[in-house]
N, C-alpha and C positions, 0 to 999 in steps of 0.2 A: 372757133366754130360755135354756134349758138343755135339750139332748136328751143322748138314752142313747147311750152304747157299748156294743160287744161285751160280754158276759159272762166271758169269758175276759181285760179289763183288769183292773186292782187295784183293793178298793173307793174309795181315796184318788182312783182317775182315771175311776171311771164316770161326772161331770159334768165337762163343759168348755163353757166360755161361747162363743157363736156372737157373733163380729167382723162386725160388719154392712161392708159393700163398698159404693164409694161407684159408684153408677149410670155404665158406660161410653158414652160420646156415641158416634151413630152412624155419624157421623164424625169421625174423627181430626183436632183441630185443627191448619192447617198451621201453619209457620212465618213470619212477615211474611214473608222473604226470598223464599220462595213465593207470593208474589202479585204483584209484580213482574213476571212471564212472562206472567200474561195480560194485561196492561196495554203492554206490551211487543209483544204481538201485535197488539192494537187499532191501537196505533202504525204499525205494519209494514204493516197491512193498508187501514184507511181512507185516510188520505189519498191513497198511493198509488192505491185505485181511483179515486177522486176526480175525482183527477188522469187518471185511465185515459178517462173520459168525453170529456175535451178531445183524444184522442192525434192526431198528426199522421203526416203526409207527408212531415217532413225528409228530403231526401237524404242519405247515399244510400239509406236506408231502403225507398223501392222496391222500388230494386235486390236488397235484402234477401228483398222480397217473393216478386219474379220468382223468385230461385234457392229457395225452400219452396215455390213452385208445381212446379217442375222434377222437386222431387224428390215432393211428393205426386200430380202429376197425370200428369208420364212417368215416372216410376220410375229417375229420373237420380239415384240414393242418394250413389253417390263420386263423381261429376266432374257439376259441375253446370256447364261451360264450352260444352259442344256447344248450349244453350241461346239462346245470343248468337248464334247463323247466325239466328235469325227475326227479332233486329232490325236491321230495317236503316239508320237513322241512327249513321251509324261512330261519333259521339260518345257517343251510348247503348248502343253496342256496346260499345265498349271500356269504359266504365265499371262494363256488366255483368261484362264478366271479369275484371276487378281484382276486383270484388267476387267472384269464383267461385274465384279463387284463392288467396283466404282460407281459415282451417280452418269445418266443417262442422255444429259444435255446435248452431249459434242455428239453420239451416234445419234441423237436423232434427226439431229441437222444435217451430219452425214448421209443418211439413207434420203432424207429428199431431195439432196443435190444428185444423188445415185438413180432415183427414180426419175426426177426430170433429165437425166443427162440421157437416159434411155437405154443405153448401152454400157451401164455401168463403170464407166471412169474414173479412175481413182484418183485422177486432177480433186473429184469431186467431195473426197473424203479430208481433202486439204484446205479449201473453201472455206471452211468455219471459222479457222486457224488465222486467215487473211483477211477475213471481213472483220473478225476481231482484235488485230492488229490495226486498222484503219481506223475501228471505234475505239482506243485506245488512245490512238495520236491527237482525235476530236476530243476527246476528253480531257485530255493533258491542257491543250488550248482553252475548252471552257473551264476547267479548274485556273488558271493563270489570269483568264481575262476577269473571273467574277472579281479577285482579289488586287491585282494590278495593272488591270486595262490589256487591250486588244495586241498592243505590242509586244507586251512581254509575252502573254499566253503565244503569239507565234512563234514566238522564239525559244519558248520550250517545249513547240510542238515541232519545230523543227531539229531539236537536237534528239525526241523521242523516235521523230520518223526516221530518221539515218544511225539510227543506234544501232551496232554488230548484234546484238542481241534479241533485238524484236524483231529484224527480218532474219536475224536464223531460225527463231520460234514459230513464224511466219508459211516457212518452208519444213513443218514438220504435222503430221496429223496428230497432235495431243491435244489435252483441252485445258491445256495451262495459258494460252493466252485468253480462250474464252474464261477460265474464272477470273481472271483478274479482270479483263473488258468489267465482269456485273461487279466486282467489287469497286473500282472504279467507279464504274454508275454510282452505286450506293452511296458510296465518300463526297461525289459530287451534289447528290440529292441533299445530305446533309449540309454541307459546305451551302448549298443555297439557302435551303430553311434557316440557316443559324444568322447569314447576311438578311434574310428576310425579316426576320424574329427581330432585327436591332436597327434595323432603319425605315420599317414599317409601323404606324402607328394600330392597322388592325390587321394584323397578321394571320388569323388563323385559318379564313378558307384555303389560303395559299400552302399556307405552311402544312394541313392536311394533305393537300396536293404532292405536295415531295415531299412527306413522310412516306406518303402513297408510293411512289412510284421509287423510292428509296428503299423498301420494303423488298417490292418486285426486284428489284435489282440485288440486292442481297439472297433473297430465294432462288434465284438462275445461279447464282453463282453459287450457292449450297448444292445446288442439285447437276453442278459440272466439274467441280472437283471437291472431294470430300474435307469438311470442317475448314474450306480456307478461308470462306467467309466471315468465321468468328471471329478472324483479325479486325475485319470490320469495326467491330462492335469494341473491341479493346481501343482502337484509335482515338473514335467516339468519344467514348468516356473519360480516357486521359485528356483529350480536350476540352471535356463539359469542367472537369475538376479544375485546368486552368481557370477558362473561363471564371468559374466560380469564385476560386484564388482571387483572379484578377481583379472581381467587382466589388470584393468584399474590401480588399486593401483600397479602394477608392475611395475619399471620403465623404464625395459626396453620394456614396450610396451604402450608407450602413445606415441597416435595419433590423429590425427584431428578428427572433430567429420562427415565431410565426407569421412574419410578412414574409419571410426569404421562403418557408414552405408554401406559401399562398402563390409567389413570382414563378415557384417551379413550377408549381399545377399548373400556374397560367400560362408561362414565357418558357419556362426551360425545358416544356415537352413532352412532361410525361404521359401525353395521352399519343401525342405522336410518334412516340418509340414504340409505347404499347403498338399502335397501328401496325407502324412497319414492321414489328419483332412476328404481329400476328400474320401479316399478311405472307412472309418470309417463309413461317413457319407448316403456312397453308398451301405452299405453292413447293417447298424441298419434302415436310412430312410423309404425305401418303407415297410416294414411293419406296422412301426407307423402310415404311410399317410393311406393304406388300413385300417386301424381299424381305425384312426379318420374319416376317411370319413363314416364310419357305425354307430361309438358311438359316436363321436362329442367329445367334453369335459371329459366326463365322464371316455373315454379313462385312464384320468391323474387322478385318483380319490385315487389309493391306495397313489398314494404320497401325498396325502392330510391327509392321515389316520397314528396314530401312529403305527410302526412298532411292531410286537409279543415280549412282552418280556419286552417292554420299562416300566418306572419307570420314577417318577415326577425328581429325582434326579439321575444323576448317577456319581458314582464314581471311574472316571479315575484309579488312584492309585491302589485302589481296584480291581480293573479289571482287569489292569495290570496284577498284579500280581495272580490272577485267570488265568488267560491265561498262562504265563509262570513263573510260582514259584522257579524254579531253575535260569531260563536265567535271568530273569527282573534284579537280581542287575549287573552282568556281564554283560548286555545291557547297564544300566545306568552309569557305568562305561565304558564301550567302546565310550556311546555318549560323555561324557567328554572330554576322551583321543582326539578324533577325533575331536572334538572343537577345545579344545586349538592347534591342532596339524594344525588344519586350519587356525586360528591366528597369528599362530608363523611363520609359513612356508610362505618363500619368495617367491618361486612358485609353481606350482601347481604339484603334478608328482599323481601317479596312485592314492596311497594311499589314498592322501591328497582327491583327486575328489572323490573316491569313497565314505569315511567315511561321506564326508559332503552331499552327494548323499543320504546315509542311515537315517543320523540325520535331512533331511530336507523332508526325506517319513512320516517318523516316527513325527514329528512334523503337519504337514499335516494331518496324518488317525487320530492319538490323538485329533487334533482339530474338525474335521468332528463327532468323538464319542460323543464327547462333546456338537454341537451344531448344529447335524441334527438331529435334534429328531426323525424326519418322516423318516430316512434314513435305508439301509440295516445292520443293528447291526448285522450282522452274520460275511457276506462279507466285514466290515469294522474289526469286530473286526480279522481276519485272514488274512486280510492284515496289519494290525498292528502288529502281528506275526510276520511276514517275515520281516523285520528291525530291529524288538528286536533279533532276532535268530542271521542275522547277525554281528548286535553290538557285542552279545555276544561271537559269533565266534572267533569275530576279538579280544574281551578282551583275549579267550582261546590263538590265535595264538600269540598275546605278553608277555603271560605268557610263551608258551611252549621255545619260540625263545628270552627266559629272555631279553627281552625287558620292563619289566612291572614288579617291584621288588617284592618281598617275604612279604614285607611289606604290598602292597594293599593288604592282603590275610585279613588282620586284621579287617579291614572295608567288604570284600566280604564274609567271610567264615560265619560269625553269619548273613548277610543279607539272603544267600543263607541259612540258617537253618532255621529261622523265616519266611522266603517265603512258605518254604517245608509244616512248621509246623503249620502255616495256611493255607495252601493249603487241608491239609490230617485233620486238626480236623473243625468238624460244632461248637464244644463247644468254641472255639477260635474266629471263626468267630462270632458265635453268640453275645460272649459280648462284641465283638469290637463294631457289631452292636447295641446293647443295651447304650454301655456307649454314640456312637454317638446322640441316642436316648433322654440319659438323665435318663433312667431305667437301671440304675447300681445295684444288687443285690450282696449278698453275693459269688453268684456262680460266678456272673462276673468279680467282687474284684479277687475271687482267680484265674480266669483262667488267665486274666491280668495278676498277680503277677509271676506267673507261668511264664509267658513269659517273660516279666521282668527279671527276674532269667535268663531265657536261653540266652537273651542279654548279660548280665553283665557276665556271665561263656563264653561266648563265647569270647566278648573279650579278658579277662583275659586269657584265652588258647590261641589265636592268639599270645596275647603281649609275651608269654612264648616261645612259639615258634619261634617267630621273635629273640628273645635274644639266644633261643638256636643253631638258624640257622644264626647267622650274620655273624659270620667270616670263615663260612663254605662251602664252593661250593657244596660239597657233601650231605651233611644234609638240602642246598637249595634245591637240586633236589628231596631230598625223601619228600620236605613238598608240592612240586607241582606236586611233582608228583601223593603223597595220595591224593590232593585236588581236582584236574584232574580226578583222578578214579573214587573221590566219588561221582564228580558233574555227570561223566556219567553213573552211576551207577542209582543215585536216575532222571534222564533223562528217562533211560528205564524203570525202575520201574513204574514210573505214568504213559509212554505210557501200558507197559502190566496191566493194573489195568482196562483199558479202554477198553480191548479186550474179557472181562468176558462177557457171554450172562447173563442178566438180565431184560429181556421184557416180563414180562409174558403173556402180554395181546400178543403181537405182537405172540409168539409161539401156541398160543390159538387160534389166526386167519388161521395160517399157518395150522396146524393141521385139521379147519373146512374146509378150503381150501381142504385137501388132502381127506377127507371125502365125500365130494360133489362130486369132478372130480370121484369119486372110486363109486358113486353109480351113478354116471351119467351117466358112461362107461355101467353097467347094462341095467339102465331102461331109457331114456334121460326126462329131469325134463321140463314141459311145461310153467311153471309160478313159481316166486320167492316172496314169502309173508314175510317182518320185520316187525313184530311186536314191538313195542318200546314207550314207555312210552312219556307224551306228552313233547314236546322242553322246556315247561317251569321246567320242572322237570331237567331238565340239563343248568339251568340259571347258570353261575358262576357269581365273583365276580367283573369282569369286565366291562365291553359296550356290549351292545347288540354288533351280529358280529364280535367280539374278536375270535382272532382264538384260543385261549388258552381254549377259553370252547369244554367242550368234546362233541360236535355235537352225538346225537343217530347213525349216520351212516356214518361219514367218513370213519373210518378202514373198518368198516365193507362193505360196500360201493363201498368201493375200490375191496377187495377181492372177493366179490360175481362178481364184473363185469369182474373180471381176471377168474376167475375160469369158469361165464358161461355169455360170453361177447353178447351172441344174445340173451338173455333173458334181459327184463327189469325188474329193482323190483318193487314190488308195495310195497308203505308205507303203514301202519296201525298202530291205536292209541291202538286198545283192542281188546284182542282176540275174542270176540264175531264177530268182521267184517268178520274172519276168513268161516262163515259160508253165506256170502254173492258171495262168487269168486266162478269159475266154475268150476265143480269136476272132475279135472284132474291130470296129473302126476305132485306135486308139492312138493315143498320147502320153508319150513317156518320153519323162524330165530325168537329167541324170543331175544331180546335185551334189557338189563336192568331189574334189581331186580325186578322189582313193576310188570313184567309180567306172568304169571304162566300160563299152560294149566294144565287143572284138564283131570283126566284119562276119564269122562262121555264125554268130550267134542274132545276128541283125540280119543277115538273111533267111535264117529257121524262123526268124519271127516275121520278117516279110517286112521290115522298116527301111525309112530312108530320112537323111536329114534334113532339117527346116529350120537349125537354126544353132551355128559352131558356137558354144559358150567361149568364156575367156578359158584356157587351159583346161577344158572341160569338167568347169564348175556348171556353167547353166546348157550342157548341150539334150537338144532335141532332137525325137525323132518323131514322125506319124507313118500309118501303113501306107505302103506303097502304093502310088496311083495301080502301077500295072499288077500286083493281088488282086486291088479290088473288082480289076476287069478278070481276074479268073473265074469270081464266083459267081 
């Protein structure tokens, strides 16, 4: 087909053939590596609601609760401590203000899910806990994809999202997954500025940018649980020192030792740490300085105190492997590879940075488990997570890209079995713990031996299969490829095992909760009576003000002030007090065995019940409809 030109062309160019153009799609096709993120979200987001279904009551959690009521319901924003004059069990007292002198992050996120929910739900004091688990999972992925592309970061964000661990953190109102989420951030900020800084030729507006926002992220997470942040800043710097190490033994980069301080002012940051350390320090400071200027010292008192949960001895290894039973030897094995591959290598390229990046976090949180007793064991051990996920990732990604031979499978497959298999049995654990003990029994003998066994058949199956698969390419790929399935097979398994409701108490409270608002809608209740047996009756095995002891009114405590947030409760020891309060439209909770109301003494008071507890731990009663048609 041929059309005309102007007249004023030459006659040799009045025809010029028309190029047909090949139809543009209406949407731009992405790249693979772009489809990964919403896959990656799915991850982040389901299981953990899942999991949100089942959430509990763990203490101190509560306690949690109470101080996002403080601050949404009296408008106690900075000092949530004056709160603890209305309880009056000194043990629930005090373990309220330990919890009040913490930093303020997670209640104050709490109280705006409590003020938007309208009716005070305490779904919504768990909310924090979840949306920080999800940015967690996102994180694990962009830490993975910046260092080894889109594939591996999925596949360490898939092992973060079905961890037994982050969706049980998930399902608790603490703010141990919110500090890790901003340390996280932070590590990420850095981890990009430092890829920026080395394959960028003019780095610096950028690398401002996420010092900036690397900064912010360290400061949320200063100001959500106390000093866990400063690990941060240790990781940091035992990386800058590699780094350092690293360039200095290159030969083709030695230089003076006033060029090397001229490199750092320029390249190695020191005005971008200044940045972040300030911006950090402007966004956690004026709250600590307002509350020390009120409580002095005393401010710093829970860091003096052993954290919930701690033990005279703890065991790394053990731990470990409690935490991630499938990933832990594919972690322990990727720190390896990643070592040596830091040692051998003449310079530095992504790989090589990243891995030594992972094995010197992970060296780091492992030390801090070990020798901060007083320290946050929650929020440490889930940052300790996030390194093993991605060691393991990276052991997956040189499996899949046969880089990492058929042969490691010998040594991983039976590690990866016995992780599992003390993970899933208490009888396994048990007399590992026993024989550490010294109290080896007949039953311990045989659970031992039993394992033992599955060692020994494991490798022998390995060895067999490495012979049956050596000169085979084909028969390599069906043995990693079964090993690969199975690993993320028994992956998702232990996260769905995690997403079971099994709270009883927790559903118990929920239930009296629905009870109260449904008669309160009727008749509105003037005063709130708990009944509950005295504090030394719920003495546990630990320290006075241990949060691990079951306080007569934390859960409960919490849900009565959600349910009717302008009512205060009044404490009592025996139900005979009952007969001292002023007789009006009322609610009384009987809490704990040892309490009972006898029928003679529920009709002097004029009550009836609304709600049988379990063996009457949580029973209720309110005033009688027909009283109140007496009056």
């Amino acid at each position: 087909m041929l059309r005309p030109v102007r007249r004023s062309a030459s006659p040799s160019a009045r025809y010029e053939p028309i190029v047909p153009r090949a139809p543009r799609p209406l949407i731009r096709p992405a790249p693979r590596s772009a489809m990964f993120f919403p896959l990656v979200v799915l991850a982040a987001i389901l299981p953990g609601l899942a999991a949100l279904r089942s959430w509990d009551l763990t203490l101190p959690g509560p306690l949690w609760g109470l101080r996002a009521m403080a601050v949404a319901v009296d408008g106690m924003v900075v000092d949530q401590t004056a709160a603890c004059d209305a309880i009056k069990p000194e043990r629930e007292s005090a373990g309220y203000r330990s919890v009040a002198f913490q930093p303020p992050l997670y209640p104050w996120l709490a109280a705006i899910g409590l003020t938007v929910s309208g009716d005070c739900d305490p779904l919504a004091c768990v909310l924090p806990s979840y949306a920080a688990g999800a940015a967690i999972v996102m994180l694990v992925y962009l830490h993975g994809r910046l260092w080894r592309g889109g594939g591996m970061g999925f596949a360490a964000a898939l092992l973060m999202a079905f961890s037994p661990s982050l969706l049980l953190r998930e399902q608790e109102m603490t703010p141990h997954l919110l500090g890790a989420a901003g340390a996280l951030a932070a590590l990420y900020a850095y981890a990009a500025r430092t890829r920026l800084a080395a394959e960028s030729a003019d780095p610096r507006k950028r690398s401002l940018l996420w010092s900036a926002a690397g900064g912010a992220a360290l400061g949320a997470s200063l100001l959500t649980v106390e000093a866990f942040g400063l690990i941060v800043v240790a990781v940091i710097a035992l990386h800058q020192v590699y780094l350092r190490v690293s360039a200095s033994a290159d030969p083709n980069f030695r230089a003076a030792a006033t060029t090397a301080r001229l490199a750092w002012l320029r390249d190695g940051g020191l005005l971008d740490s200044a940045l972040a350390l300030g911006i950090a320090t402007l966004l956690a400071a004026p709250w600590h300085l307002m509350m020390f200027r009120t409580h002095g010292w005393s401010l710093f008192a829970p860091l003096t105190i052993p954290a919930s949960g701690w033990t005279d001895s703890y065991d790394l290894l053990t731990k470990t492997i409690e935490l991630a039973p499938v990933a832990a030897p594919l972690a322990l094995y990727g720190a390896f590879r990643a070592i040596r591959l830091a040692l051998a290598a003449e310079s530095d390229d992504r790989e090589t940075i990243g891995g030594a990046f992972w094995v010197v976090w992970a060296g780091v949180v492992a030390l801090a488990l070990a020798l901060w007793t007083n320290g946050p064991r929650q929020s440490l051990e889930v940052f300790l997570l996030v390194p093993l996920n991605l060691l393991a990732a990276s052991t997956v990604a040189d499996l899949v890209n046969r880089r990492a031979s058929v042969r490691a499978l010998i040594g991983l497959a039976p590690a990866a079995a016995l992780g599992l298999a003390w993970w899933s049995s208490k009888d396994l654990r048990g007399a590992l713990d026993e024989l550490m003990a010294g109290r080896a029994s007949s039953a311990t003998t045989l659970s031992l031996h039993l394992a033992l066994d599955l060692i020994i058949v494991s490798i022998l199956l390995g060895r067999a299969v490495e012979r049956w698969a050596r000169e085979r390419d084909d028969r390599q790929r069906q043995v990693l490829a079964t090993f690969l399935l199975t690993t993320l097979v028994a992956t998702v398994g232990l996260g769905v095992r995690e997403m079971v409701f099994r709270h009883g108490e927790t559903s118990d409270l929920l239930m009296l909760r629905t009870m109260i608002l449904r008669r309160n809608r009727e008749r509105p209740f003037q005063h709130i009576a708990v009944v509950s047996p005295p504090s030394s009756r719920f003495e546990s095995d630990g320290e006075p003000g241990s949060l691990d002891a079951p306080y007569p009114g934390g859960r409960l405590r919490f849900i009565l002030r959600s349910a009717l947030p302008e009512l205060p409760q009044i404490d009592l020891v025996h139900v005979d007090e009952l007969l001292t309060l002023p007789d009006e439209q009322r609610l009384v909770i009987l809490y704990g065995a040892g309490s009972r109301l006898s029928y003679s003494l529920q009709s002097r008071l004029g009550l009836e019940a609304i709600h049988p507890g379990r063996t009457g731990i949580l029973d209720a009663y309110a005033t009688a409809a027909s009283r109140v048609s007496l009056r």
